[in-house]
N, C-alpha and C positions, 0 to 999 in steps of 0.2 A: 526156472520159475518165471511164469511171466502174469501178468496184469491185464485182464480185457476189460474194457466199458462197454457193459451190456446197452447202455444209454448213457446220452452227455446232456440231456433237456433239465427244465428247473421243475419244481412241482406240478406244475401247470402247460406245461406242454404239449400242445393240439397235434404235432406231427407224427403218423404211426411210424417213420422210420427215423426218429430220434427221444427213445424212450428217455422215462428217469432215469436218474444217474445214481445205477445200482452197478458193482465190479467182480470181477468173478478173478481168485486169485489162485492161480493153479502148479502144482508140482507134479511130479515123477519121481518119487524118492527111490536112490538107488534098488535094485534089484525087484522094483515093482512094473507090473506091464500097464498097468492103471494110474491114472494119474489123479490127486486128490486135488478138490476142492475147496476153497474158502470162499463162500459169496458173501460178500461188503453192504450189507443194506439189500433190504426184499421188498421193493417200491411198489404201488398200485397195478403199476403195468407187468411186472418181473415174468406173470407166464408168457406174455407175447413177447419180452426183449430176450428168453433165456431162451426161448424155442428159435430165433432166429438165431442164437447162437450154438444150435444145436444139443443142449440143455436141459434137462429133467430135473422134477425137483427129487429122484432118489441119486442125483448122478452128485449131490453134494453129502461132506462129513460134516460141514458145518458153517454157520450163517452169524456172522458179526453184525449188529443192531447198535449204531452211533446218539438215535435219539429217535423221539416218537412222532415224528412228524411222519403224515402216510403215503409221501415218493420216499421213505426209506422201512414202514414198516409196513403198507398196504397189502403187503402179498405174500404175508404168514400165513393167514388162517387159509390161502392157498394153497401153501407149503404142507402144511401141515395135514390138512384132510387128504390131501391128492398121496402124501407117502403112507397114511394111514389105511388110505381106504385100497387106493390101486396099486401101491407100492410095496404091497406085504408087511406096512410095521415098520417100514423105513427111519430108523433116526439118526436125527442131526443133532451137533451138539447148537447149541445157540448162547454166545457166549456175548456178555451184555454187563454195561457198569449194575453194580447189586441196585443202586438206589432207580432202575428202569424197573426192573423184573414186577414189582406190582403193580404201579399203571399200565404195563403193556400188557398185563391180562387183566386186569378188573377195567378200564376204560378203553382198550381197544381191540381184544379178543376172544374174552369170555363170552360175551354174547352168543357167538358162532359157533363157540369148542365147548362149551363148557356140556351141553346137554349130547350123548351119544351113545350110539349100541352096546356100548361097554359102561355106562351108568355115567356121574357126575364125575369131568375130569376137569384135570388142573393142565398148567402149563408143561407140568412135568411127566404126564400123558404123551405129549405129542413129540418133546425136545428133550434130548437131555441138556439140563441148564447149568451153566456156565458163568456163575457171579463173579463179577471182577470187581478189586478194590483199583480203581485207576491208576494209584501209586504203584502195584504191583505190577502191571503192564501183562501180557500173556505170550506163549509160545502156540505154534502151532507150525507143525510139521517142520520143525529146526529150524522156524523164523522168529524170531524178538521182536515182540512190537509195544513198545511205549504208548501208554492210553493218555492220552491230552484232552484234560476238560476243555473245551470253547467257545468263548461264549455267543449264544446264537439269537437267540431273544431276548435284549436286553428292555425291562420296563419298570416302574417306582415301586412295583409291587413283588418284583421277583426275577431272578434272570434264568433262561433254559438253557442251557450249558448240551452241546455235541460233543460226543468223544471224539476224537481223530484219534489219527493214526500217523506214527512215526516206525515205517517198519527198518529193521536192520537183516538184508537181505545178505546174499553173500556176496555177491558183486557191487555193489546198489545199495544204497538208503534213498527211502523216499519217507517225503510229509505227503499228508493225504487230510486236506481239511474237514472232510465232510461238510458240512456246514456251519459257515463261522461270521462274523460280524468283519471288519477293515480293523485289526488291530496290531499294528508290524512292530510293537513294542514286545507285546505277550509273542508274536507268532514269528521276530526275528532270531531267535535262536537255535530255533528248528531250520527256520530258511535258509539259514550259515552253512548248517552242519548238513544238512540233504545234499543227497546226489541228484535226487530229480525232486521239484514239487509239481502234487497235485493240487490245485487254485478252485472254488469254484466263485464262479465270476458271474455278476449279474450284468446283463446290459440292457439298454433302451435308457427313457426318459425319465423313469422313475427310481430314486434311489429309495428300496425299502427299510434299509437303516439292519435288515437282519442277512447280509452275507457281503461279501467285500464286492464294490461297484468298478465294472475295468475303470472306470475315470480317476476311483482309488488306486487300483492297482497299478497303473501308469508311472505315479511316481516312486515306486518302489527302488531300490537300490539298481543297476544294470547287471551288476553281476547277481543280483537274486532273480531277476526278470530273465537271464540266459537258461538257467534251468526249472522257468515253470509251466506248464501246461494248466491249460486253464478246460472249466468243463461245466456243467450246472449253469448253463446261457439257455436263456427263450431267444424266442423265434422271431429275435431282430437281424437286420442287418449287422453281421459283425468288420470290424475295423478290424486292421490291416494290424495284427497282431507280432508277426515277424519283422515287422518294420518299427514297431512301439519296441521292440526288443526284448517280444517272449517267444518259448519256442514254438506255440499257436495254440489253438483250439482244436481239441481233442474231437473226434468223430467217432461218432456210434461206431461199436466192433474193432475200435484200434485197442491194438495189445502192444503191451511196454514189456521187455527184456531183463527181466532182475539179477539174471545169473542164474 
């Protein structure tokens, strides 16, 4: 089982060879020649960073959705028509906390799906959908993963909460923040118990208050900074990451070894 980063960029990312930071999780379950996929987030960019990783959208069983911001959901309604239309009817499950399932088609995909040669569809047209109660966490292809609200957008009106991910692999445990605010209270029990974390980390001059800043992440404990990988960085100069005492900054197309 291994981990690639289709892309390691933030939302906003100008470079075509450091896309959003969508992951593609992949197995070979015994006695199969094919190997199944789980893609992590389906970002604005996902057909240019999934083709450079040799990648179709039928060559996926199913697509995990952390939160509706669109470097993680921009590249459904591409998923979706492209298996529909050229891919023979191709589906994915797409497996998502319950309380996402109606704004990510009334405010971010209906527009584009809803009207089609097969009359008015629904989400369940194009995906077979997959509600998760967070507490319950989900399996896929004999892996365990703990669904973790976190919070992403914190404001006086309302907070938007990213699910991550705490997978239990067989060799491996990983935390996988998605996108999350600097909170090592709520996020240090997870960082204990992982074998590797996944960090995403903002850098430059600005701190935006909605993902962990490295100048936050810096002081983290050393032994939590020895197993984390950081990733979700614009196109600043990055600081000397192995030297601050984490295991670096993740590069577009590196895959991680889960067992």
């Amino acid at each position: 089982m291994k981990l690639t980063f289709a892309g390691t960029g933030s939302a906003f990312c100008m470079a075509a060879d450091n896309f959003q930071s969508n992951m593609v999780l992949e197995t070979t379950p015994s006695g199969d020649e094919q190997p199944k996929r789980l893609l992590i987030d389906c970002g604005s960019d996902a057909r240019h960073s999934l083709r450079k990783l040799g990648c179709m959208p039928n060559d996926f069983e199913a697509v995990y959705i952390s939160h509706l911001h669109s470097d993680h959901i921009g590249g459904l309604e591409w998923m979706a028509l492209a298996n529909y239309f050229i891919f023979d009817g191709h589906r994915v499950d797409l497996i998502t906390a319950r309380e996402l399932i109606e704004p990510l088609w009334e405010h971010s995909l209906r527009g584009g799906l809803e009207t089609s040669d097969h009359g008015n569809s629904t989400l369940s047209s194009y995906f077979d959908v997959i509600a998760l109660e967070p507490e319950d966490g989900f399996e896929w292809q004999g892996l365990k993963f703990d669904v973790i609200p976190a919070a992403h957008v914190v404001t006086e009106e309302k907070t938007m909460f990213s699910f991550a991910l705490f997978g239990h692999a067989k060799d491996k445990s990983f935390f996988l923040t998605t996108d999350a605010i600097f909170d090592p209270d709520a996020h240090m029990p997870f960082y204990k118990k992982a074998d590797i974390i996944f960090q995403d980390c903002e850098l430059g001059p600005r701190h935006s208050g909605v993902h962990a800043h490295y100048d936050q992440l810096v002081t983290l404990p050393a032994e939590v900074k020895a197993k984390m990988w950081l990733y979700h960085y614009q196109a600043y100069d990055k600081p000397d990451a192995k030297a601050d005492g984490f295991c670096g900054f993740i590069s577009p197309e590196q895959s991680f070894d889960l067992g």
